[in-house]
N, C-alpha and C positions, 0 to 999 in steps of 0.2 A: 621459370619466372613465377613469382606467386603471386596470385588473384586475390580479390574479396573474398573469391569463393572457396579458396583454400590454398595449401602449397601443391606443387607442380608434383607432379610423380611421374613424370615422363625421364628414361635414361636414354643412352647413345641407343637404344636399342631399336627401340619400338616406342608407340605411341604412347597417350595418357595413360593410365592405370588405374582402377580403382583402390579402396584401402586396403584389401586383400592381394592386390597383387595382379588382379584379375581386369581385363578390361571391363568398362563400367555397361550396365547391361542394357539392351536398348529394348522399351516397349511400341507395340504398338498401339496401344488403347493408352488415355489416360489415365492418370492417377482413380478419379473419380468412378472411371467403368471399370478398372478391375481388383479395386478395393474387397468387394465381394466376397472375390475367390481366389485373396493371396493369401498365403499361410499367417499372417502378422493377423488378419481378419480373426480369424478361427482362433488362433492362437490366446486372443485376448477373451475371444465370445468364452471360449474353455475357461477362462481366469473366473470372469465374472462369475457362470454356470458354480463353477467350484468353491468362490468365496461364501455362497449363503449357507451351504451345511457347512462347513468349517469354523463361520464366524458365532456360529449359533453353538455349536459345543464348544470353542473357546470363550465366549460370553456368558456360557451358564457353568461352566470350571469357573472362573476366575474369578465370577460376583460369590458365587457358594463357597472358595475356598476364602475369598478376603472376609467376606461377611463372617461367616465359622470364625474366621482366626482373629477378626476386631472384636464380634462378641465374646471370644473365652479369652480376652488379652487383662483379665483381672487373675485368671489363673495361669498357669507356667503355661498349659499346653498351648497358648494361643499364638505367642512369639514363633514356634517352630510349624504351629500350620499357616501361620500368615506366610512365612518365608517358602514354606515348602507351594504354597500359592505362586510367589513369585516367579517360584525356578522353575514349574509347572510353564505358567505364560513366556519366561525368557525358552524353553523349549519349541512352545507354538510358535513363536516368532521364529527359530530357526526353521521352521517348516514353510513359513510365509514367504521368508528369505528366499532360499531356493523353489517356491513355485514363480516369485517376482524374477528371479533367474529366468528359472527355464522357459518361460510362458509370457513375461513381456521384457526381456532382454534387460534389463537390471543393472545395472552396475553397484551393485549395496554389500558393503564389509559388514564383515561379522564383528560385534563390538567384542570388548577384551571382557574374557574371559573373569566370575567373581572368586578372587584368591583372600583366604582368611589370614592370620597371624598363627594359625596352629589351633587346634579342637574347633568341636564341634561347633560352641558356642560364638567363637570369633567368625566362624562361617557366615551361622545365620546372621552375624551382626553387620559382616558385611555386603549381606542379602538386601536386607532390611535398608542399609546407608548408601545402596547403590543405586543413584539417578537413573541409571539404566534399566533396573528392573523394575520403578515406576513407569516409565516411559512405555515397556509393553505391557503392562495390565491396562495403562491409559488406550493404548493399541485397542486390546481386546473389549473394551467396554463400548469406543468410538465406533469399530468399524464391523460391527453385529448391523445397527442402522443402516449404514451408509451402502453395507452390500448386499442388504433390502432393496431399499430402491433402487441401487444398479441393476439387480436381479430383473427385479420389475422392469423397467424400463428397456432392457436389455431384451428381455425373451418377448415384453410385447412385440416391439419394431420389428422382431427378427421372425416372430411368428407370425404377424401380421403381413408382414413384406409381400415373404414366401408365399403364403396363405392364397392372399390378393394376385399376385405374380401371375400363378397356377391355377387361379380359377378356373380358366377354360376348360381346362383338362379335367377336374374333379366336380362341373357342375350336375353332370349326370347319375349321382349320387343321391340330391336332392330327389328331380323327381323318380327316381329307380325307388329308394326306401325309405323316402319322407314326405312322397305323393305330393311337394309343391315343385313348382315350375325354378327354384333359385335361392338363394338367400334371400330373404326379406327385410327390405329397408323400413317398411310403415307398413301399419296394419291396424284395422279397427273393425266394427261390425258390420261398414258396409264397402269398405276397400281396402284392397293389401296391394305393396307396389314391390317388384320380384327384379331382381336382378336376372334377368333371362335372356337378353335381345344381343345378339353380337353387338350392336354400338354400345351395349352397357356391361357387356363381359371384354369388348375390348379396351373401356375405361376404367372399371377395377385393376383390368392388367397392367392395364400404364399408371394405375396407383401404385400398382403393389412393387411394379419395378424403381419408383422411386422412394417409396419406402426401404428396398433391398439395397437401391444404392448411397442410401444415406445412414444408413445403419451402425456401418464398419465406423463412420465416424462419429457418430452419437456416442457408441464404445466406447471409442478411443479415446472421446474425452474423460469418459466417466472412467476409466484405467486409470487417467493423469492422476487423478486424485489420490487410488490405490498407490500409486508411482509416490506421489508424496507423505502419505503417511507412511508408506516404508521404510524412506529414505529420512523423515524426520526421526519416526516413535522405533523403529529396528534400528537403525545401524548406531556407529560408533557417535559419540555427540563430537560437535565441532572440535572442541580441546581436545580430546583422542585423538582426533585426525591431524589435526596440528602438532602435537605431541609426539605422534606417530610419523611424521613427515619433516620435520627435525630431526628426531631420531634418525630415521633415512638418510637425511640430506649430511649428520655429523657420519654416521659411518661411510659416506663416500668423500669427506675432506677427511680424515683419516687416514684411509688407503690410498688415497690419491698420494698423500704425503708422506706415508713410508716406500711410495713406491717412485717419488721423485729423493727420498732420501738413498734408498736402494741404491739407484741409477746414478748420483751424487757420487756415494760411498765406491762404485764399480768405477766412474771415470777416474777418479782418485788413484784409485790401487789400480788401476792399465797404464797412466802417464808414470807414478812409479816406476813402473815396472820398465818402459820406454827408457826413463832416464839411467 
């Protein structure tokens, strides 16, 4: 019987099943406490970590190759390195593509490939006239910023958390080879206030642990947005998809139909054959 919550995948067999196949897993901590330290965590903190040098050499290819190729567009070379621009960025985006694969679970088509009329020149014309290959320069120029500040925001929380968490552990640092008693909150020329006293190493650690466990999700929101500039500026645009899913849908009334013509034509020639 199917629910709100979805359809039923229970057989004669055995009980519910997950989408896999697999009974659905059961934890014992919540969501909130083992966020932390589930692969999906890491998996994304990887994303962010990886989108700042990435977006920083496809934002400085892609301004120098457009700029180069809008400033010499009075002379012939300009047209072919503006294009050669283009095909440069539709490349980064296919790299973007599958890290949004592997690293935040994705579901983002490859758009169709850009086909000319024949030579060189029809190529780049179709470089240049393809919505598509604007779409990821517009990529490359947007999301240099944006995984700036994820960066930032990201490795503070995560370094901070940790940092805090762990103090206990690593306070003996301080006065071993920095001769003060703690980290120091305030200081002036006639008082410094030290993080030193177990009631105030065991309230940084209950900072730091909720900084740790709010983390995973501060990410994960700042992912959502990587998740939609993928899925808008990379993939295929709505019409392809649609386009594309017609297509699908006439090749299976198609087949459908010679294969009830088949079956038609087989009952024919067997009752023949009877009579």
């Amino acid at each position: 019987m199917a629910t709100a919550y979805g359809p039923d995948t229970r057989d004669h067999h055995g009980p519910a099943t997950g989408a896999e196949g697999y009974p659905p897993a059961k934890h014992l901590l919540p969501a909130a406490l083992r966020a932390p330290f589930e692969a999906r965590a890491w998996r994304e903190l990887a994303y962010v970590l990886l989108s700042l040098p990435i977006s920083v050499v496809l934002f400085c290819f892609a301004v120098t190759m457009v700029s180069l190729g809008l400033g010499m567009l009075i002379t012939f070379l300009g047209v072919p390195i503006l294009a050669a621009g283009l095909v440069m960025c539709r490349g980064f985006g296919a790299v973007e593509r599958g890290r949004a694969r592997g690293l935040l679970r994705l579901d983002v088509a490859d758009p169709a490939p850009v086909r000319g009329q024949g030579g060189l020149m029809s190529w780049v014309g179709a470089v240049l006239k393809s919505g598509v290959s604007w779409r990821h320069l517009l990529y490359a120029v947007l999301h240099m910023p944006w995984a700036t500040f994820a960066f930032t925001v990201a490795v503070t929380f995560w370094a901070y958390g940790w940092a805090a968490f762990t103090y206990p552990l690593w306070r003996w640092v301080f006065p071993a080879y920095a001769g003060v008693d703690g980290i120091q909150l305030y200081g002036d020329r006639t008082h410094q206030v030290y993080l030193d006293s177990p009631f105030e190493m065991a309230v940084t650690s209950a900072f730091g642990l909720a900084l740790v466990l709010v983390t995973p999700w501060i990410i994960r929101g700042l992912v959502s947005v990587d998740r939609v500039m993928v899925l808008g500026l990379l993939g295929p645009s709505r019409l392809a998809t649609r386009v594309s899913e017609l297509e699908s849908d006439r090749g299976v009334v198609v087949d459908t139909a010679a294969a009830d013509l088949r079956r038609i034509e087989r009952d024919l020639h067997d009752g023949a054959q009877a009579r």
